[in-house]
N, C-alpha and C positions, 0 to 999 in steps of 0.2 A: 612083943618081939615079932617084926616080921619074919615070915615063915622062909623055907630054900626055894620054895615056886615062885613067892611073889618076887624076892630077890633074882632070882634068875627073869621074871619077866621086865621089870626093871632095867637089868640090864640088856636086855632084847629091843626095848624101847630108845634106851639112850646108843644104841649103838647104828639102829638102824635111825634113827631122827640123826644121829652124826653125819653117816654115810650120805642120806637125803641136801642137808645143809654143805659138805662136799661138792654135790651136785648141783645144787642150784650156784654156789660161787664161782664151777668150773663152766657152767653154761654160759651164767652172766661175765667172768673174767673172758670166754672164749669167744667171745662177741665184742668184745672189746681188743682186745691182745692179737688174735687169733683170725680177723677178717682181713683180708685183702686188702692191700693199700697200691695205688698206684704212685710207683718210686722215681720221683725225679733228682738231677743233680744242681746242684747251683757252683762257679767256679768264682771268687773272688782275687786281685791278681792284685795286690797293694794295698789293700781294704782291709780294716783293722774290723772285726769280729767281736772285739772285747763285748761281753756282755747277751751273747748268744750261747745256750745251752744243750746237750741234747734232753729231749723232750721242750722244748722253748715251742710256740706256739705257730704254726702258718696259716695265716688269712689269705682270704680273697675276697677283695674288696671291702673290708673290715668282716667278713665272717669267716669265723674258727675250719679250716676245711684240713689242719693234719698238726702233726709234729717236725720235728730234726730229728732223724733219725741219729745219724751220727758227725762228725766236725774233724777232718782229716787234711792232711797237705797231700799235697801231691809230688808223689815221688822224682819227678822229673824237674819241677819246677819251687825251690823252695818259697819265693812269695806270693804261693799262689795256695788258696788255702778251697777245697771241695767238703762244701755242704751237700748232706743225703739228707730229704725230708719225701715223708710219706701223706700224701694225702687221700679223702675219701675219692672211691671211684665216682668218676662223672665229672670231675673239678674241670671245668672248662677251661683250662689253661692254651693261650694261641700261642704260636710261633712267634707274635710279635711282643709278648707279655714281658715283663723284667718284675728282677726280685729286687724289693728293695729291703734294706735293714732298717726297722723301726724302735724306737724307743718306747715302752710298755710303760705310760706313767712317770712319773720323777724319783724311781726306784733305782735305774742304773741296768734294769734289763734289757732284753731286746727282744724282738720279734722277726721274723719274714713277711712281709705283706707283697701280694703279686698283682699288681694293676697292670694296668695299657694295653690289654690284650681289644682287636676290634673285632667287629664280626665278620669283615671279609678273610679274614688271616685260616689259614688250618688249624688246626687240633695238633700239637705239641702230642708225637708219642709218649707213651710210657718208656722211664728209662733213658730220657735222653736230657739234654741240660738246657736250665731256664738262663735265657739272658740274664746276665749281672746289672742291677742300680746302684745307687748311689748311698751311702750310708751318710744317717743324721752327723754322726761323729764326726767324720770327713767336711760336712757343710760348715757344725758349727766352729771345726778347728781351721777350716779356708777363710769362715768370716771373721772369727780371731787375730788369724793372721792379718787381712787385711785393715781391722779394728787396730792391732795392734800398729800396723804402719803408720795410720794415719794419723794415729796419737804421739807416735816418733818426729811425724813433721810438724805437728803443731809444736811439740815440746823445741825442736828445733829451730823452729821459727818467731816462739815467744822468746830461747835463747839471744837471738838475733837483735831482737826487737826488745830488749833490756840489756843492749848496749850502751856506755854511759852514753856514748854520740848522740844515739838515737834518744835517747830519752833526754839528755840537753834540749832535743829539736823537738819532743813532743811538749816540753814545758812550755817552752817561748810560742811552740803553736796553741797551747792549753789558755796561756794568759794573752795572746793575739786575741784568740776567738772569747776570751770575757770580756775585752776592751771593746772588741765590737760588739758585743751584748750590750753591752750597758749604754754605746753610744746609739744603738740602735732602739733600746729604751727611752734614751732623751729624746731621740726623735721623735720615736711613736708619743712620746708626752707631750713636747712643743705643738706637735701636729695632729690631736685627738680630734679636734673639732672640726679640722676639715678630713680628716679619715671617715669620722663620721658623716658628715656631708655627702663626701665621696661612697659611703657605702650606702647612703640613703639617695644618692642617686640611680646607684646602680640595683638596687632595688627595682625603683619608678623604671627604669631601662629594662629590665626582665618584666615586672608587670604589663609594659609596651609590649613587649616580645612575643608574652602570654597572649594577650589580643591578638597582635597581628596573625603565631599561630593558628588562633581559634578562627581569625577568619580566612585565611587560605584554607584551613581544613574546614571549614563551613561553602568556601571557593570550588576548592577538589569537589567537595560532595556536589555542589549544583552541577559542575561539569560534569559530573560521572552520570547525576541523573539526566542531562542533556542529552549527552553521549548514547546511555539507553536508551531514551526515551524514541516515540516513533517520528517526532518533530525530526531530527536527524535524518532518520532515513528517507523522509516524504523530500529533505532539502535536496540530498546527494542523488534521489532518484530523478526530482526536476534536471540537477547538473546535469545529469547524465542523459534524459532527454533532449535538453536542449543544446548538448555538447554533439550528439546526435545528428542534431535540425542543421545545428549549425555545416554539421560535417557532409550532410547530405547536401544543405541548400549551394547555391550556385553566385561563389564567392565572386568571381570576375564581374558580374551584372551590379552586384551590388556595392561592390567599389566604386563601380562604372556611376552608379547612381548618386553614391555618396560624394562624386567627385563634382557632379552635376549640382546638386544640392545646396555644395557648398562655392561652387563660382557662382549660384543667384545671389547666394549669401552676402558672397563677396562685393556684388553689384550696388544689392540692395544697401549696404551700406555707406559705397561711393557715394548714390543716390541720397539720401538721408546726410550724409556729411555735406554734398553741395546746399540742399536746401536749406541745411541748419547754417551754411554759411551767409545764403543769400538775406533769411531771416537777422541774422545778428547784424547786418548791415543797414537795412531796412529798420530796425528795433534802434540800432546809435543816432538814425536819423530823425527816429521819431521822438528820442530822449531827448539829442538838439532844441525842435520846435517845442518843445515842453518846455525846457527850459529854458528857452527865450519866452514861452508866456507865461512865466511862472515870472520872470523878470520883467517884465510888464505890467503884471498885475502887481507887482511888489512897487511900481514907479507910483503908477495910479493910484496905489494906497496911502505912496508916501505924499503924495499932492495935494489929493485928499483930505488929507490930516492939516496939513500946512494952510489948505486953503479951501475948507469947503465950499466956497464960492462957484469951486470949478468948475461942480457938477451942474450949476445953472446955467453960465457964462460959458461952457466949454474952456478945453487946454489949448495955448494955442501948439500946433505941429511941428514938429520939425521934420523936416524935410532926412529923410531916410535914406541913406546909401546905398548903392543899384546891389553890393554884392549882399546885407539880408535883407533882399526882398523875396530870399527862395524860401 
């Protein structure tokens, strides 16, 4: 049996180990609970909240920097509903920042997130109210809505469009357009062999194409390296000297001369035309007496032949007319 001393130390133990563990949980709760928050407002004015709690989470820029302190309307303005959230000191929040309402996962919670703040903007006092955003709720019941319109006019327009009318006129277009299938099939049949003709032409046509391509772009390239090359610039620097000579030299004189030049020219070929004339005259005359002895020798040959006697005996003459004796 323990003794009344040890009993009594025992409980000196457990009382002071209580009082200690007190202390360390009011330390660590006072550090927590108990530190300084800088308190801002957020005002929402038509903005459904569902789903924001106090104690709910405030980020910035996705890090954890506070809570909601508390979720109140405002007394003046009943659809306007004033969030309090406390965050750590130093939270950069600017004047230009906005709170928006976010959704925490596919739970149905929510959050505060505060972006868009820049670095030209001021420091947002403590105590004063962050610009309102935009809540997911809000987006996805705006795109809903407009989802749901659009579904309205289809629905309305497929009503439309299964009218018997209309669908009378979609048949007769339905079996239009098989009739032309199918005659557009006998054709393509009739006419396979020269489609393929036709397509193995137009092959041979593009493989031309292909060449010709290849050689304008084989073309481009010598010009380009023409172009840079130094042959170019040796030609445009002669133009240019000789565009120079020209511009310097002493253009009247040399008209002057080329005019001269060309009245020798001129002369000399009056000259050269008489003589070629007097020649071709001189030359019909000479053709003439040729061919009177070419007709002479052709007489004598013929006598000859008829009588070789001649040549012993001689021909006798006749007697020749005054006008070929020239």
């Amino acid at each position: 049996m323990p003794s009344r001393s040890q009993k009594i130390r025992l409980g000196i133990f457990i009382v002071v180990s209580s009082f200690a563990l007190l202390v360390l949980l009011f330390i660590i709760g006072s550090q927590r609970y108990f530190q300084e928050k800088d308190i801002y407002y957020i005002a929402y004015n038509n903005v459904s909240v569902s789903g924001l709690e106090v104690g709910s989470p405030v980020k910035y820029l996705g890090i954890n920097v506070g809570t909601i302190k508390s979720i109140d309307f405002d007394p003046l303005d009943v659809n306007r509903v004033v969030l309090t959230i406390s965050v750590n000191p130093g939270t950069p929040v600017k004047e230009d920042a906005r709170a928006n309402i976010e959704a925490i996962g596919i739970t149905g919670l929510k959050m505060i997130e505060i972006r868009g703040g820049t670095n030209e903007a001021k420091l947002l006092s403590t105590g004063q109210f962050i610009k309102a955003g935009g809540s997911i709720t809000e987006e996805i019941t705006g795109k809903a809505e407009i989802i749901a319109e659009k579904i309205e006019r289809v629905v309305n327009n497929l009503t439309k469009f299964t009218e018997p009318e209309k669908l009378d006129k979609i048949i007769q277009f339905a079996e239009s357009a098989t009739n032309t299938f199918d005659n557009l099939n006998a054709l393509i049949g009739e006419n396979r062999r020269n489609l393929r003709e036709g397509i193995a032409k137009g092959n041979l046509v593009l493989s031309r194409m292909d060449t010709i391509s290849m050689s304008l772009q084989t073309a481009s390239l010598e010009i380009e390296r023409i172009t840079t090359s130094d042959t170019l610039e040796i030609i445009m620097e002669n133009l240019h000297k000789m565009s120079q000579t020209l511009s310097e030299a002493n253009l009247t004189a040399l008209i002057n001369r080329l005019s001269e030049v060309v009245e020798r020219t001129n002369k000399l070929l009056v000259s050269v035309d008489h003589d070629m004339e007097r020649g071709s005259k001189d030359f019909l005359v000479s053709l003439q007496r040729l061919k009177s002895t070419l007709e002479n020798l052709n007489e004598a040959s013929r006598l000859v032949n008829e009588d070789p006697s001649v040549i012993i005996r001689g021909a006798e003459v006749d007697e020749i007319p005054d006008e070929n004796l020239d």
